[in-house]
PLY file of the C-alpha trace (Angstrom):
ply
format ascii 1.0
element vertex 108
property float x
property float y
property float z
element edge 107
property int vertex1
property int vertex2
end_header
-2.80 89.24 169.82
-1.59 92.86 169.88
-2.92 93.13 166.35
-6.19 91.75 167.20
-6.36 94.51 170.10
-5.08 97.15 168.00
-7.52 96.40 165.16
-10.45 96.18 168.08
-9.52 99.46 169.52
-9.38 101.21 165.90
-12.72 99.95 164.55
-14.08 101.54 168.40
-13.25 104.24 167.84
-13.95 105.61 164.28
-17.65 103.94 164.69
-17.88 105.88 168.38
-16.70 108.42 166.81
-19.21 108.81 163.86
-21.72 107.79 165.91
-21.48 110.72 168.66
-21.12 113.41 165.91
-24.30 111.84 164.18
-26.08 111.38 167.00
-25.69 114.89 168.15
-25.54 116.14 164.69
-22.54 118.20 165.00
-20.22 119.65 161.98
-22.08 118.50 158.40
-23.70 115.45 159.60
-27.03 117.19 159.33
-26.29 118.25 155.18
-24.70 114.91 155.01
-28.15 113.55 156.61
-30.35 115.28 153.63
-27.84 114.68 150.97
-28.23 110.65 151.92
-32.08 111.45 152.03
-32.61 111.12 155.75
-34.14 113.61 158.09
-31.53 114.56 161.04
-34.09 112.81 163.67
-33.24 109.66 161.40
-29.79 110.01 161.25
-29.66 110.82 164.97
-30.84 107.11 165.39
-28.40 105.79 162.77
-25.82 107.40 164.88
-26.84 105.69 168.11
-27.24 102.34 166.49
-23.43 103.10 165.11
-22.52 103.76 168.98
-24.13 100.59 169.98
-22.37 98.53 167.56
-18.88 99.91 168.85
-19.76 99.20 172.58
-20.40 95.52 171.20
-17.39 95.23 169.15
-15.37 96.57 172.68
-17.14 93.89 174.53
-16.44 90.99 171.33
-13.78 89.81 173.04
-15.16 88.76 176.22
-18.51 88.13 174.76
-18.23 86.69 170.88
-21.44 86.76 170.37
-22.51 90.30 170.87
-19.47 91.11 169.14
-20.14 89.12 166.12
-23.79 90.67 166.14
-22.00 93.91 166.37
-20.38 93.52 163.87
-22.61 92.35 161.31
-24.73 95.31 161.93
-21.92 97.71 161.07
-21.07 96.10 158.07
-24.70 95.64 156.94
-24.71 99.62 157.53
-21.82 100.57 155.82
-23.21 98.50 153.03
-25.85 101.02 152.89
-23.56 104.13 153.13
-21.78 102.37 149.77
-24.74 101.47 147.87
-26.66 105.12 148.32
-23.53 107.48 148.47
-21.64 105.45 145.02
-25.15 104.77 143.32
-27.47 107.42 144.01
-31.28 106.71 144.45
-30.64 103.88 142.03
-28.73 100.52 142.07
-25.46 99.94 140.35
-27.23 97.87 138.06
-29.81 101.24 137.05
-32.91 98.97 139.98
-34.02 100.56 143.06
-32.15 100.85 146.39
-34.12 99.32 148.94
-35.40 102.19 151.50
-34.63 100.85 154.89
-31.88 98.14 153.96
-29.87 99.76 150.93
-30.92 96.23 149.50
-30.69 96.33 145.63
-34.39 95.36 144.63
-33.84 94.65 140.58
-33.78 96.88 137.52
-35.91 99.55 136.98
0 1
1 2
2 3
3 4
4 5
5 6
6 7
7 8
8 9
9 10
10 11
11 12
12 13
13 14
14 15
15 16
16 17
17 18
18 19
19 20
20 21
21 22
22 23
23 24
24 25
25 26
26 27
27 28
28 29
29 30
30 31
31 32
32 33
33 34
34 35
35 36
36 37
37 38
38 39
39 40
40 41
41 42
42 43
43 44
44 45
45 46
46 47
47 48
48 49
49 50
50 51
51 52
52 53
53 54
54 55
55 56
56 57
57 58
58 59
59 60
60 61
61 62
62 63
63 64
64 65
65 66
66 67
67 68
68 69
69 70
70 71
71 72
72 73
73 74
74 75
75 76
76 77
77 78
78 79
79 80
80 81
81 82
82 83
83 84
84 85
85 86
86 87
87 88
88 89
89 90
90 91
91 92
92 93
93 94
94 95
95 96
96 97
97 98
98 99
99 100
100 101
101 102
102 103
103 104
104 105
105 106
106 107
């Protein structure tokens, strides 16, 4: 159970974390911002959504279902991060990374 808290607490706070300096764009977050391709307005609202999903995870535990949501949209996100920061405006496979999604969309 402590684990379980522990890992809770961690996951919190790195995604409240990112999400407060994205959302108020402080440090690099805006040249991280363009180097991903987003404008700062854009990754303003990423940053939000990231803050969002770490309230949801802190409240998981008394409500599973908004924590499970939560979740899923922080994973689908980072999936994103992965796909455009390893692969550049093209898929691992040489396709298209989907815009809005960071969905690979086929070769090429």
């Amino acid at each position: 159970m402590y684990l379980y808290a522990a890992l809770i607490c961690l996951i919190v706070l790195i995604f409240a974390l990112l999400g407060v300096a994205e959302l108020l764009a402080l440090g690099p977050m805006p040249e991280l911002a363009a180097h991903a391709g987003f404008r700062t307005a854009a990754y303003r609202v990423i940053g939000a959504l990231e803050l969002a999903g770490a309230v949801g995870v802190a409240v998981g535990p008394v409500m599973p279902l908004g924590g499970g949501l939560a979740a899923s949209g922080l994973n689908d996100r980072q999936c994103f991060d992965r796909s455009t920061a390893a692969a550049g405006p093209s898929g691992p496979e040489g396709g298209l990374v989907g815009p809005v999604r960071g969905r690979h969309l086929g070769r090429g």
